[in-house]
C-alpha positions in Angstrom: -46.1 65.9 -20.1 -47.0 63.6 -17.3 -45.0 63.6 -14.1 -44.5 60.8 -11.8 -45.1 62.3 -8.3 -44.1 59.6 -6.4 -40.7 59.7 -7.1 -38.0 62.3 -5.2 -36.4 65.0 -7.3 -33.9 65.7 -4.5 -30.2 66.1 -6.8 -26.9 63.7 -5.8 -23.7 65.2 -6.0 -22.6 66.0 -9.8 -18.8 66.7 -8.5 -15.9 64.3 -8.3 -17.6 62.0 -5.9 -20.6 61.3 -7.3 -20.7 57.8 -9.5 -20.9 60.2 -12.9 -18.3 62.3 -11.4 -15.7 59.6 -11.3 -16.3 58.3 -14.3 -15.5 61.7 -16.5 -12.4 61.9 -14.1 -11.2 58.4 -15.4 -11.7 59.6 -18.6 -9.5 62.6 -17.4 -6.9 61.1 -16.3 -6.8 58.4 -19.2 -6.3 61.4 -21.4 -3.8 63.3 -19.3 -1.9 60.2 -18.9 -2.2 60.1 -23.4 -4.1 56.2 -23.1 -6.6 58.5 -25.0 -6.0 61.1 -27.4 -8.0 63.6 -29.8 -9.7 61.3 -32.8 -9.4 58.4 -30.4 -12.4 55.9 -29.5 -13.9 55.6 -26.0 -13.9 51.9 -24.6 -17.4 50.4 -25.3 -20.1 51.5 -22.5 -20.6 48.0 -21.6 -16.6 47.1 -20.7 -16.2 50.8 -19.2 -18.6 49.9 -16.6 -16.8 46.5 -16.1 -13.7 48.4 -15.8 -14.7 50.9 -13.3 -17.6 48.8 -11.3 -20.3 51.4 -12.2 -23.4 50.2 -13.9 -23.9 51.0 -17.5 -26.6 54.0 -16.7 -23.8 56.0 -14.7 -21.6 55.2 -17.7 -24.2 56.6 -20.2 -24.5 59.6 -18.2 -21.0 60.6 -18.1 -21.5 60.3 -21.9 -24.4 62.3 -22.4 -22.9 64.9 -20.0 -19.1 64.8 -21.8 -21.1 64.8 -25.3 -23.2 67.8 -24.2 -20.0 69.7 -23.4 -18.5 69.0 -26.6 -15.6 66.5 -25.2 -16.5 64.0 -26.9 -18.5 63.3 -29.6 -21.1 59.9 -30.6 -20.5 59.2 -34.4 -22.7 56.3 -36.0 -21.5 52.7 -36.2 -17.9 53.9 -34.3 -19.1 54.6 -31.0 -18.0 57.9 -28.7 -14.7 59.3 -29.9 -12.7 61.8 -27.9 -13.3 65.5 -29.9 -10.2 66.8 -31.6 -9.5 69.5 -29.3 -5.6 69.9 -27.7 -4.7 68.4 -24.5 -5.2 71.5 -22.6 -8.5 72.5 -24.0 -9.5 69.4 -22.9 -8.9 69.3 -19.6 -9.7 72.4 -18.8 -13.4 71.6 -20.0 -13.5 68.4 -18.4 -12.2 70.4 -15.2 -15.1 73.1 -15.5 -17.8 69.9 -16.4 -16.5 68.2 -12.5 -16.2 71.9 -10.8 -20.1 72.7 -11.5 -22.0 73.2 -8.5 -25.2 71.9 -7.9 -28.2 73.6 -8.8 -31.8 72.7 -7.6 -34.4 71.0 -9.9 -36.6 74.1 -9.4 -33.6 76.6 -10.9 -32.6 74.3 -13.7 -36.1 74.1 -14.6 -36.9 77.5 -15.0 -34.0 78.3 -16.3 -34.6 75.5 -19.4 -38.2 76.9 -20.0 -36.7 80.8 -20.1 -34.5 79.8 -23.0 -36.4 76.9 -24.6 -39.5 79.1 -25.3 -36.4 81.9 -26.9 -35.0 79.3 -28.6 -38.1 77.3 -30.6 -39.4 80.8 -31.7 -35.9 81.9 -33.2 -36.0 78.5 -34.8 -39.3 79.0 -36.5 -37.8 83.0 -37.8 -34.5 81.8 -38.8 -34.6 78.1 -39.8 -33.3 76.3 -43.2 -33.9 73.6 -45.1 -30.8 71.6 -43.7 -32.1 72.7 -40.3 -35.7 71.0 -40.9 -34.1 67.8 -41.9 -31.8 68.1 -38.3 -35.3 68.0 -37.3 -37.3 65.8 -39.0 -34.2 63.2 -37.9 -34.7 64.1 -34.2 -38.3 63.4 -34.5 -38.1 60.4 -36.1 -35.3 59.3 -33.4 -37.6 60.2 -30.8 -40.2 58.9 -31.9 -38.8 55.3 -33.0 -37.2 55.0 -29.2 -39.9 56.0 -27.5 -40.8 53.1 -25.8 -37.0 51.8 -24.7 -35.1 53.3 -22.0 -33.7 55.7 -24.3 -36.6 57.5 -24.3 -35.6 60.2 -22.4 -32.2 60.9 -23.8 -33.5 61.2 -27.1 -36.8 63.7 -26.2 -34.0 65.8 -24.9 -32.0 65.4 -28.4 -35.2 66.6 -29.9 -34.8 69.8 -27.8 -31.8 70.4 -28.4 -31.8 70.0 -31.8 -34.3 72.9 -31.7 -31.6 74.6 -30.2 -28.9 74.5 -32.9 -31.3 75.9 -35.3 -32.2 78.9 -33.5 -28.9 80.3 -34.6 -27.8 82.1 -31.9 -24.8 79.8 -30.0 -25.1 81.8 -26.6 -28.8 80.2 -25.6 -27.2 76.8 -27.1 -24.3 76.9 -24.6 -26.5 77.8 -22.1 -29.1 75.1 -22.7 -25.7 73.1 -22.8 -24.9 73.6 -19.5 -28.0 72.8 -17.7 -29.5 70.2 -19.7 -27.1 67.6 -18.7 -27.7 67.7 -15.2 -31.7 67.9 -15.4 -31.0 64.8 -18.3 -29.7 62.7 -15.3 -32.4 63.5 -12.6 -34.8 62.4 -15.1 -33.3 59.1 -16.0 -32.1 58.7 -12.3 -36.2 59.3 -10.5 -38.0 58.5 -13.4 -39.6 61.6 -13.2 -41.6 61.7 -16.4 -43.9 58.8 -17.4 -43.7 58.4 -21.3 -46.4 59.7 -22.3 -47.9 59.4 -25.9 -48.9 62.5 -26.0 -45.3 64.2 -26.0 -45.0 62.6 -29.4 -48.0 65.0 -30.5 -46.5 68.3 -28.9 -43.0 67.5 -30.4 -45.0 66.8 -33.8 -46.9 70.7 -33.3 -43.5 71.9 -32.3 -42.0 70.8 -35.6 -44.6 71.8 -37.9 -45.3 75.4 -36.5 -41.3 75.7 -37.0 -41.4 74.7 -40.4 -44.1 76.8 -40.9 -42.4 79.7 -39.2 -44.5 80.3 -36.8 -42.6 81.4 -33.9 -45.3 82.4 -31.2 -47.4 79.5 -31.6 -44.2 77.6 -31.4 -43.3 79.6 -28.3 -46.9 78.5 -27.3 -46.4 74.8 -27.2 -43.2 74.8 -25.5 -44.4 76.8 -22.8 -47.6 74.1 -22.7 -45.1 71.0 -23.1 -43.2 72.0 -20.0 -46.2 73.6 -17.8 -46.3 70.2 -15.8 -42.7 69.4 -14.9 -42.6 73.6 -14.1 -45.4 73.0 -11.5 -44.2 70.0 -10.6 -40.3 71.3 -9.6 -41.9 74.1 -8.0 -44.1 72.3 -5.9 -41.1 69.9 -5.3 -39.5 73.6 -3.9 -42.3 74.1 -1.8 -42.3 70.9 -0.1 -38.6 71.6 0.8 -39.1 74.6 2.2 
């Protein structure tokens, strides 16, 4: 994976302040206030940002991060609807997605490669047939976006996709929790320069789980996220 060093890693404030922050708690409010309910459809990213004076990358943030927590959900040709949860459950999510303190790059990285290399060797032990067409489809995804600014959000989908298919719903909702915040310092600093060879690695990742092969699997994670690993920690150093 190849980093771009010249760019800062240094994380804004993911609370109620920060430009994500006040979006998710306009989508709060709209729901306490029952302008949105469960099954309902989110305003278009495009007029949201109109409405709220935030550009539409803050706006796709909040919906990456409110998607990764399972408030809302992206369904094809409809747009982001709001999950079909109660009106409690809801806000108490939303509450715990604002109320997350900050964690430095170096911690969240870490943290991601601890469970990713767990997760992608379940995957290869325990996965199905409906699990290698989840897959093949976040591949494919990846692969087809991979030169629009999208890129990122869907390498990520790849991952998590690997995820899912591990099978065990604890290192999913812990990916869950972290992913979204290292999601927006990517997209935010640019960090990694696409790279044509992450289309490769995602390609050996797929095939040794298909295969079942869970340590080679393990293998190539650990490989495909050595460089952003060295790069976060020297990131750590340099801030010390």
């Amino acid at each position: 994976m190849e980093i771009d060093t010249e760019n800062k890693t240094v994380i804004s404030p993911n609370g109620y302040n920060s430009p994500t922050g006040k979006i998710i708690s306009k989508v709060k409010e709209l729901i306490n206030s029952g302008a949105l309910k469960p099954g309902d459809r989110l305003p278009a990213e495009r007029k949201l940002a109109e409405e709220l004076g935030f550009g539409r990358t803050h706006i796709r943030d909040a919906f990456h991060k409110l998607e990764f927590y399972g408030i809302i959900k992206t369904m094809p040709q409809s747009g982001s609807i709001i999950n079909g949860l109660d009106i409690t459950t809801l806000d108490g999510l939303i509450s715990d997605v604002l109320n997350l303190q900050d964690y430095d790059f170096f911690s969240l990285v870490e943290t991601r490669i601890v469970l990713e290399v767990n997760t992608i060797r379940l995957s290869a032990e325990r996965r199905t047939k409906q699990d290698i067409y989840k897959l093949e489809q976040a591949y494919d995804n990846f692969v087809r976006n991979f030169d629009t600014p999208d890129q990122v959000s869907h390498d990520f989908a790849f991952h998590r996709t690997i995820a899912e298919t591990c099978h065990n719903p604890v290192f999913k909702a812990l990916l869950m929790i972290i992913i979204p915040d290292i999601l927006v310092i990517y997209q935010r600093d640019n960090i990694c320069a696409p790279n044509p060879a992450v289309i490769h690695e995602h390609l050996r990742m797929l095939e040794c789980i298909k295969s079942k092969d869970g340590e080679q699997a393990a293998q190539i994670m650990k490989q495909h996220l050595r460089d952003v690993f060295e790069f976060a920690k020297s990131r750590l150093h340099k801030g010390n």
